[in-house]
Each structure stands twice: as structure tokens, then as C-alpha cells.
FIMIBA-845219 format. One record per atom (N, C-alpha, C, CB): residue number from 1; y, z, x negated. Coordinates in pm, 1 decimal. Each point is the difference from the previous one (the first is absolute). Glycine has a CB too. Layout:
<pts>
PT; NUM; Y; Z; X;
...
</pts>
This chain:
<pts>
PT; 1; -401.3; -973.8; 1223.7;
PT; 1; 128.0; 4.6; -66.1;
PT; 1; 23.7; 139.6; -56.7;
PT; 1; 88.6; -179.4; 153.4;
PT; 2; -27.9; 174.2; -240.5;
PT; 2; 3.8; 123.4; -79.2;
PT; 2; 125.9; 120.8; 46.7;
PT; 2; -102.5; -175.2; -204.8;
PT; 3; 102.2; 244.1; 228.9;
PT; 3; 98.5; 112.9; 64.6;
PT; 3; 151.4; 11.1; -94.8;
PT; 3; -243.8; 158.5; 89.5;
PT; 4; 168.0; -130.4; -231.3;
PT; 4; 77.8; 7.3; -97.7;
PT; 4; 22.9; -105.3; -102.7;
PT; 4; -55.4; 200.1; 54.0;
PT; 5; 176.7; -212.3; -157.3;
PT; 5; 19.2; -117.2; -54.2;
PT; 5; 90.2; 15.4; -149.5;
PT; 5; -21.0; -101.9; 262.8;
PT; 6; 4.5; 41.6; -380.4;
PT; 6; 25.0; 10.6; -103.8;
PT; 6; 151.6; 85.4; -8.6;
PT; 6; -168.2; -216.1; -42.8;
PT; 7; 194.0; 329.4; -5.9;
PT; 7; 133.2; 40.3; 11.1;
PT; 7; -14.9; 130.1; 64.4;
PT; 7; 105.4; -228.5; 11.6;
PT; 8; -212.6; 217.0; 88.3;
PT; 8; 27.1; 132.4; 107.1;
PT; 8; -108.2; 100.1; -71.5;
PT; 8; 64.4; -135.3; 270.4;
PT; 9; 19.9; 277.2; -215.0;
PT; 9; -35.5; 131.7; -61.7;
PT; 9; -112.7; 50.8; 97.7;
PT; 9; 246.6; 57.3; -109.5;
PT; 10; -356.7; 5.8; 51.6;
PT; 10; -83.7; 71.6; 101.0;
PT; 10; -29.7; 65.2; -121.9;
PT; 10; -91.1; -136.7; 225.8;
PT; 11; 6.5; 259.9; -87.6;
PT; 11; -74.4; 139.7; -38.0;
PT; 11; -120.3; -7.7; 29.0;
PT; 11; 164.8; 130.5; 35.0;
PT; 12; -291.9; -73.5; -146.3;
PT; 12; -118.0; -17.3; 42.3;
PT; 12; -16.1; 110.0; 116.9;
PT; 12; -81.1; -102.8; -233.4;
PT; 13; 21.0; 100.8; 351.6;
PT; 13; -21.9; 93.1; 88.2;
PT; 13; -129.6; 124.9; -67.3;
PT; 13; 86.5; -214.7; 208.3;
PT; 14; -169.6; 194.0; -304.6;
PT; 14; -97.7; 68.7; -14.1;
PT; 14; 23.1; 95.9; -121.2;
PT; 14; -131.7; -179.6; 115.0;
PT; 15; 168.6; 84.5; -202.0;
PT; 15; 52.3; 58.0; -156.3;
PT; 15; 115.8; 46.6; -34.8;
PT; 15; -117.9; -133.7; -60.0;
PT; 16; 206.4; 65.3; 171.9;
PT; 16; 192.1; 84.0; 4.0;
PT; 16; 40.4; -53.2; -114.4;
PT; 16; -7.8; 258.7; 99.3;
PT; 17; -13.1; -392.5; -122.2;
PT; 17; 99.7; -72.5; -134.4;
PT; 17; 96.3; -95.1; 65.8;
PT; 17; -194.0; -8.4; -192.3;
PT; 18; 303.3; 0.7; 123.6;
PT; 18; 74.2; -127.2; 77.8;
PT; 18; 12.5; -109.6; -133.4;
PT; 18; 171.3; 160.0; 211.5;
PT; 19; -136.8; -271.4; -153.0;
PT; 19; 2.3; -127.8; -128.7;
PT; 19; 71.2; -98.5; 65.9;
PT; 19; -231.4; 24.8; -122.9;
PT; 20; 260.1; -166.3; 39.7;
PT; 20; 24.2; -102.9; 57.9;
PT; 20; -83.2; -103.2; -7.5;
PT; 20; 181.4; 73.5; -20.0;
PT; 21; -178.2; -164.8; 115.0;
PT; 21; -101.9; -99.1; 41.8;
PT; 21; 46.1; -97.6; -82.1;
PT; 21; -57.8; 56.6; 234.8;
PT; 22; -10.9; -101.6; -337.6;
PT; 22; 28.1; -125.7; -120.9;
PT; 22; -77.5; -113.2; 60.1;
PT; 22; 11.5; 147.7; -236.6;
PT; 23; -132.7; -158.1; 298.6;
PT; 23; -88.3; -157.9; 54.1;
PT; 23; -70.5; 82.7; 118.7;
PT; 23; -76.9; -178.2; -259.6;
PT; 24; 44.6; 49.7; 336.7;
PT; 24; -74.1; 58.7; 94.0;
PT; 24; -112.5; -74.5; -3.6;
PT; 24; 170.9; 84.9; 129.7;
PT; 25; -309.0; -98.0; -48.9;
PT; 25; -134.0; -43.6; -11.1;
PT; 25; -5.1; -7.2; 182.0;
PT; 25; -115.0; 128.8; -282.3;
PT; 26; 75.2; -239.3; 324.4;
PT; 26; -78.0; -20.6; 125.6;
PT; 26; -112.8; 72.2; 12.5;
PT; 26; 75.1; -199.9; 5.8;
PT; 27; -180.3; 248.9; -103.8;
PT; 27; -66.8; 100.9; 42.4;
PT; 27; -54.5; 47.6; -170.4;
PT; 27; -66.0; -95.8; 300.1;
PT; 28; 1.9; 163.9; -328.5;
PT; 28; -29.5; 86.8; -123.1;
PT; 28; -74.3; -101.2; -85.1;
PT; 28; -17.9; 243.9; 116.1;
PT; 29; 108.0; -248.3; -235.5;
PT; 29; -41.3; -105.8; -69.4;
PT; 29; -89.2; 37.9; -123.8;
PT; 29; 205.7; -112.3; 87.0;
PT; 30; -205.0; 278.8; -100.6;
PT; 30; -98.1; 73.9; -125.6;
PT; 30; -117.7; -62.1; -1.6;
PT; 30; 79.6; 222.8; 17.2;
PT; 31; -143.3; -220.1; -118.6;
PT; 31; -170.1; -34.3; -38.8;
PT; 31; -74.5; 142.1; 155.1;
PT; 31; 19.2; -67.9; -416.8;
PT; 32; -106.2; -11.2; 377.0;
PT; 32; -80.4; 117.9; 94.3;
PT; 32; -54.2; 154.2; -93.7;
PT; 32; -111.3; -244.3; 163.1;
PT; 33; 110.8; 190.9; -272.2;
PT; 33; 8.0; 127.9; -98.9;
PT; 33; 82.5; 114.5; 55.2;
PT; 33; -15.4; -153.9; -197.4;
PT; 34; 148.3; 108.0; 151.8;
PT; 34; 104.6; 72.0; 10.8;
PT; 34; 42.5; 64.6; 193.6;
PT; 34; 71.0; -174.0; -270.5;
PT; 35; -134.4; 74.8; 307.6;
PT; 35; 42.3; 60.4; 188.1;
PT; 35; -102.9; 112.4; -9.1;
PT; 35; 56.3; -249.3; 184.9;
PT; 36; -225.3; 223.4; -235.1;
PT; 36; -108.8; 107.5; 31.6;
PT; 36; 68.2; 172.8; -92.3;
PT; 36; -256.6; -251.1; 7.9;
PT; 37; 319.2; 219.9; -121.9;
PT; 37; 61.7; 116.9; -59.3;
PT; 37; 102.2; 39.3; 67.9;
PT; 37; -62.6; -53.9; -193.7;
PT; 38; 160.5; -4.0; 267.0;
PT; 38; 128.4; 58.5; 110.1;
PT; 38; -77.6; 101.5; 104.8;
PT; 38; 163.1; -251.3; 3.6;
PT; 39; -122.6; 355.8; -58.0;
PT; 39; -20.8; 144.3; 110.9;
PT; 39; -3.0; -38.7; 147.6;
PT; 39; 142.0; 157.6; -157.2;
PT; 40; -44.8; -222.0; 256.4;
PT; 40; -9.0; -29.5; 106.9;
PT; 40; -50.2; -91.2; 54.0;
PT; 40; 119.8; 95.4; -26.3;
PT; 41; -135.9; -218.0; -10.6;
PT; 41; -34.5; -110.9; 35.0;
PT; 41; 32.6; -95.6; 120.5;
PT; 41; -128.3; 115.2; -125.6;
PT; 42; 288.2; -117.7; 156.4;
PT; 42; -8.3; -29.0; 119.3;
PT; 42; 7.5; -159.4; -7.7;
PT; 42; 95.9; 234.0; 88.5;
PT; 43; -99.9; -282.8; 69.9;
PT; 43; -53.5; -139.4; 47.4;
PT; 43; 53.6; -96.4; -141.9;
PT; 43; 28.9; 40.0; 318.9;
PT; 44; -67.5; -115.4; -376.7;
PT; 44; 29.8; -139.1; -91.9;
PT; 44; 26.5; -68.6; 117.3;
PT; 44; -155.8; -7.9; -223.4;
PT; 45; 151.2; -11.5; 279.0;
PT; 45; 65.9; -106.8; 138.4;
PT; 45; 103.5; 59.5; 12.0;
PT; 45; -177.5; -73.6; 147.4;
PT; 46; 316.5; 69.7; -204.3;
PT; 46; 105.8; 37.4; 77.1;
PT; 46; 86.8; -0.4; -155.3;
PT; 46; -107.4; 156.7; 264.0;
PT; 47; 262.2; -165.2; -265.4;
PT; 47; 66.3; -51.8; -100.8;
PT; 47; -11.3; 143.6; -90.3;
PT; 47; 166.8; -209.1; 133.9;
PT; 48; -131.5; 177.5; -280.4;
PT; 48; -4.2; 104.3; -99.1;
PT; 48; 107.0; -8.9; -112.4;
PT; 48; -240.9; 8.4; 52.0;
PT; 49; 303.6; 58.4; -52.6;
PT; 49; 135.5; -21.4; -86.7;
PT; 49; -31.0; 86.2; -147.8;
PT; 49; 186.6; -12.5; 242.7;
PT; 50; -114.0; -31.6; -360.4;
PT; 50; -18.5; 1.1; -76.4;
PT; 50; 150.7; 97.6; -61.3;
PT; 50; -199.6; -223.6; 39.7;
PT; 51; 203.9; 332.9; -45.6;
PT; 51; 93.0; 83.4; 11.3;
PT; 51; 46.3; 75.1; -171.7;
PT; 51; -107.1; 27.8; 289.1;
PT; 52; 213.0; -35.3; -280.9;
PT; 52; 97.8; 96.5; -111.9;
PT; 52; 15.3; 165.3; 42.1;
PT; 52; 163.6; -233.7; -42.9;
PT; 53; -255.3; 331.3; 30.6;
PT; 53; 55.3; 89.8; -6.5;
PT; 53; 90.9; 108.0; -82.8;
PT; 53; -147.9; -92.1; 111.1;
PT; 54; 223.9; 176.9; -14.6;
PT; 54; 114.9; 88.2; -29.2;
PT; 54; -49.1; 51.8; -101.1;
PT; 54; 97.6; 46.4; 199.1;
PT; 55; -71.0; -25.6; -361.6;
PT; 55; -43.5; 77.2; -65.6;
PT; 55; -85.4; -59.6; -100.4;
PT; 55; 38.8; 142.9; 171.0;
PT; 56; -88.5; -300.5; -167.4;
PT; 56; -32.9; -57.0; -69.0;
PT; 56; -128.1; -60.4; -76.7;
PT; 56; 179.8; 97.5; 47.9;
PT; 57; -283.1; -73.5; 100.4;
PT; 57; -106.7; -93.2; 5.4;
PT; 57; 21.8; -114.9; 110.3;
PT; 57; -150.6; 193.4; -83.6;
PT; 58; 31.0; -274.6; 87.5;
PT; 58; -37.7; -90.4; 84.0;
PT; 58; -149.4; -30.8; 66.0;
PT; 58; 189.0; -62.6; -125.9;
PT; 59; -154.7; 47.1; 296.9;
PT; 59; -93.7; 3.9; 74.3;
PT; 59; -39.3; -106.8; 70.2;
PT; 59; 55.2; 188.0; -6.7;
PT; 60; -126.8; -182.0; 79.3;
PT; 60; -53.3; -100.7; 60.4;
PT; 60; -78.1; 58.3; 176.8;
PT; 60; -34.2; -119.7; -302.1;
PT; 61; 121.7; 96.1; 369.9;
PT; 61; -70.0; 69.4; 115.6;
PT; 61; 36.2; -84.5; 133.2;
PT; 61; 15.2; 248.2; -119.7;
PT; 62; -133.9; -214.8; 224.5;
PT; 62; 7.7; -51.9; 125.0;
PT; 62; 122.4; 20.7; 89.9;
PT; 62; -226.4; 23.6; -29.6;
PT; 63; 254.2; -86.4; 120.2;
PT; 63; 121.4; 37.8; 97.9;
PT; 63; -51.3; 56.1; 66.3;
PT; 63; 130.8; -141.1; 4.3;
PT; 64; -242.5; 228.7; 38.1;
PT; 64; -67.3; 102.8; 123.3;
PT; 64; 77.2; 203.0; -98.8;
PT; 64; -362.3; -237.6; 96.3;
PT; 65; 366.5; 200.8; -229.8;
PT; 65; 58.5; 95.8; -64.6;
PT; 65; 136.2; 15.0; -49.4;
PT; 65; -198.6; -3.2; -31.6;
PT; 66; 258.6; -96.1; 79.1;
PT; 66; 119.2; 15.7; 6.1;
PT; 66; 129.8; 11.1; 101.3;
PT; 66; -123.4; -73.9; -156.9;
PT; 67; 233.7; 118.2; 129.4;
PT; 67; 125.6; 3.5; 95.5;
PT; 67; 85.9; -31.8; -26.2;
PT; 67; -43.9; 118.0; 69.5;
PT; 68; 156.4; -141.8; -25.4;
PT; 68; 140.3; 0.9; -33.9;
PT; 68; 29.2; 127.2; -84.5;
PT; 68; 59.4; -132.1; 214.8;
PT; 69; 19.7; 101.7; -307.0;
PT; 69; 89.0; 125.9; -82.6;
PT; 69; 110.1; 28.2; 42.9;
PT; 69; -74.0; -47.2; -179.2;
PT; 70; 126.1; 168.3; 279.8;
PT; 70; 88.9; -4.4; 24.5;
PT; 70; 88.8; 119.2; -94.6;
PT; 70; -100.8; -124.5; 223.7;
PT; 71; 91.1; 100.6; -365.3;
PT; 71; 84.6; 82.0; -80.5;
PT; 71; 92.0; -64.2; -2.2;
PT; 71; -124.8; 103.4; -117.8;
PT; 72; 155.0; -241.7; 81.8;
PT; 72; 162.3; -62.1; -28.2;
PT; 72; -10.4; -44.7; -144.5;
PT; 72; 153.1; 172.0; 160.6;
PT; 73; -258.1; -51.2; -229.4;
PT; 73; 58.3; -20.0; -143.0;
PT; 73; -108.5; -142.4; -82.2;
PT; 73; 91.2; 326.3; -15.7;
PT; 74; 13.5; -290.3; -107.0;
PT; 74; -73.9; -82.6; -78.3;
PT; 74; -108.3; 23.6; -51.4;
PT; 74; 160.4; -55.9; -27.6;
PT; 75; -256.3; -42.1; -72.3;
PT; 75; -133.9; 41.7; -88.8;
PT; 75; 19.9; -35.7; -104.2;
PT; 75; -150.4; -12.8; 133.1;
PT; 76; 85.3; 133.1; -180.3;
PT; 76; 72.3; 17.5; -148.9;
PT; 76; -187.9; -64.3; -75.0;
PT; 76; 267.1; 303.5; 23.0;
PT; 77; -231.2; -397.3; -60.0;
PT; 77; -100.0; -57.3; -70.5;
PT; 77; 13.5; -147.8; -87.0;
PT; 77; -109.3; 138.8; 184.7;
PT; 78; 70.5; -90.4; -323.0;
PT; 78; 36.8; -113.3; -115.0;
PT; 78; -14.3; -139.7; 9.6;
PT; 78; -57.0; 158.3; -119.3;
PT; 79; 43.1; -221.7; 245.7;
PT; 79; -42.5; -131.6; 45.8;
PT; 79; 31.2; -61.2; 111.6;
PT; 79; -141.4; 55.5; -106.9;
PT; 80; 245.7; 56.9; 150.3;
PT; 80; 100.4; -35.7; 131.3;
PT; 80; 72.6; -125.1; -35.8;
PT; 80; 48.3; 249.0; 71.7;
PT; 81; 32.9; -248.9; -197.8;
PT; 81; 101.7; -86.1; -23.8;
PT; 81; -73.7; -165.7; -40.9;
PT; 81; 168.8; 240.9; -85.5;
PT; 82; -300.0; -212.1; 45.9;
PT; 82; -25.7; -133.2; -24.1;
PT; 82; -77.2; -49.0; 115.7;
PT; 82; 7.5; 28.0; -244.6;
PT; 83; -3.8; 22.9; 385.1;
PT; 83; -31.1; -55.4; 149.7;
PT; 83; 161.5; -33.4; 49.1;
PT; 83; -253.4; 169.6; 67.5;
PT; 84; 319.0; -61.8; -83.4;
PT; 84; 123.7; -22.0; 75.2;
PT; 84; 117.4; 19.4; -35.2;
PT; 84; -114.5; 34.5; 126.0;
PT; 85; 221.4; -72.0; -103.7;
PT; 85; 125.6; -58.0; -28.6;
PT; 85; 65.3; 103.4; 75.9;
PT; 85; -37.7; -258.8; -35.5;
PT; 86; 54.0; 327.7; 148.7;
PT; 86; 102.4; 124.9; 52.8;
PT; 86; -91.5; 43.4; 92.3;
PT; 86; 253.1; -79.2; -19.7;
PT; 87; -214.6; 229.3; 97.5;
PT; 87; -21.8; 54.0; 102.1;
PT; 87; 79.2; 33.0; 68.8;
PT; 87; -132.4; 35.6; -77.1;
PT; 88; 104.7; -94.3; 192.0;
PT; 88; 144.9; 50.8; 142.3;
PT; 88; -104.5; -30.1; 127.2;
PT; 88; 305.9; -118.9; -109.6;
PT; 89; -190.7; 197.5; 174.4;
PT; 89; -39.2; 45.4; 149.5;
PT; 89; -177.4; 13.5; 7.0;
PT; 89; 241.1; -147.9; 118.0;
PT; 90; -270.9; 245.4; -190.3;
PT; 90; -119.6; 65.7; -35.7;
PT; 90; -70.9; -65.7; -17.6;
PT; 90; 20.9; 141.0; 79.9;
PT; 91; -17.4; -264.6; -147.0;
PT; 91; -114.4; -39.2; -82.6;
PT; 91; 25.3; -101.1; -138.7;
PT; 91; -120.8; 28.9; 239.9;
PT; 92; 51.8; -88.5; -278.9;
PT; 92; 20.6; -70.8; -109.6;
PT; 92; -34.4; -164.7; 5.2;
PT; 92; -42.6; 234.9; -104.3;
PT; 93; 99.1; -290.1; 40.4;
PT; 93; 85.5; -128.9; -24.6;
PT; 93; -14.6; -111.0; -95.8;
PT; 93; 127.2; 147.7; 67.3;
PT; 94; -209.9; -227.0; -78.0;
PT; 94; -49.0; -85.3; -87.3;
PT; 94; 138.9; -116.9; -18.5;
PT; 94; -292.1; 55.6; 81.2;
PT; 95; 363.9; -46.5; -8.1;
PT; 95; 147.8; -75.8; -48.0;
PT; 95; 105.0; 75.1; 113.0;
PT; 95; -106.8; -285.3; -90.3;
PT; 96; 199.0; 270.6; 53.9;
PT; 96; 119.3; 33.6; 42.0;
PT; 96; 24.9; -67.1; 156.0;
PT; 96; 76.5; 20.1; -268.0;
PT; 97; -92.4; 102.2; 403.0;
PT; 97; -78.7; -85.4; 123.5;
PT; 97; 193.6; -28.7; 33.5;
PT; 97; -339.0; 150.4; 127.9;
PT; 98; 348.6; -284.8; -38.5;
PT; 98; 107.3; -72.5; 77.7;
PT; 98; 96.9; 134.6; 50.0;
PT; 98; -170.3; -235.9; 92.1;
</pts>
């Protein structure tokens, strides 16, 4: 089961980027191309989220490299609004929650 989940904010632990989690993957779904070119390589057995980062790229990384973001803030990136609909109580919102 995956730790983290569409909406929630994390920080890469290695690279010090934070983003938001747009999809998640049961385990690494890249070509094997693209995993043998990833600098770290960690386990493909384990979920991999597909991330918006602060500032305005996009990643793709394991949950062994990631954490919780505990900034609060928002991410400023041109593709927030067409995942999500608001952000509250530190994270973001694919509809307007109950």
C-alpha cells in the first residue's frame, strides 16, 4: 500500500525538491531504459509516484526517496490547476472534500 496519495505534498530526501503527488504506481512503471539512466535506482518493487514539482518540472520517483512536506505551502507549478480544484489543510483537492 502506498504511504502517500494523490493531493499530498512531499520532499525528495536526496535532491531537496518538494512537489505534489498527481498518480501513483504500485511499483515503477518506466521502460527499463529510462530506470537504467535514473542515477539511483532504487527497488521497482515498491510504489512510485508521479510528481509536480515546486518551480515547474515533473518527476517520477520511488517512495524510499521521499517524505512528507512539512512546509504548509503551496506549488507553484503550471499544471496544478488542471489536477486540482483547491488546497486546504495542507494539501490538494481534486473536488471540493465534505
Amino acid at each position: 500500500m502506498a504511504k502517500f496519495q494523490v493531493g499530498d505534498l512531499v520532499h525528495h530526501v536526496r535532491y531537496d525538491y518538494r512537489g505534489v503527488v498527481v498518480k501513483v504506481d504500485c511499483e515503477c512503471r518506466a521502460s527499463e531504459d529510462w530506470y537504467q539512466g535514473n542515477r539511483t535506482q532504487p527497488d521497482r518493487a515498491q510504489p512510485w509516484y508521479h510528481m509536480l514539482v515546486d518551480g515547474g518540472r515533473e518527476t517520477y520517483v520511488a517512495e524510499t526517496s521521499v517524505e512528507p512536506d512539512a512546509s504548509g505551502g503551496t506549488v507553484d507549478h503550471p499544471l496544478v490547476d488542471d489536477f486540482f480544484t483547491m488546497f486546504l489543510g495542507g494539501r490538494y483537492h481534486r473536488y471540493c472534500p465534505n
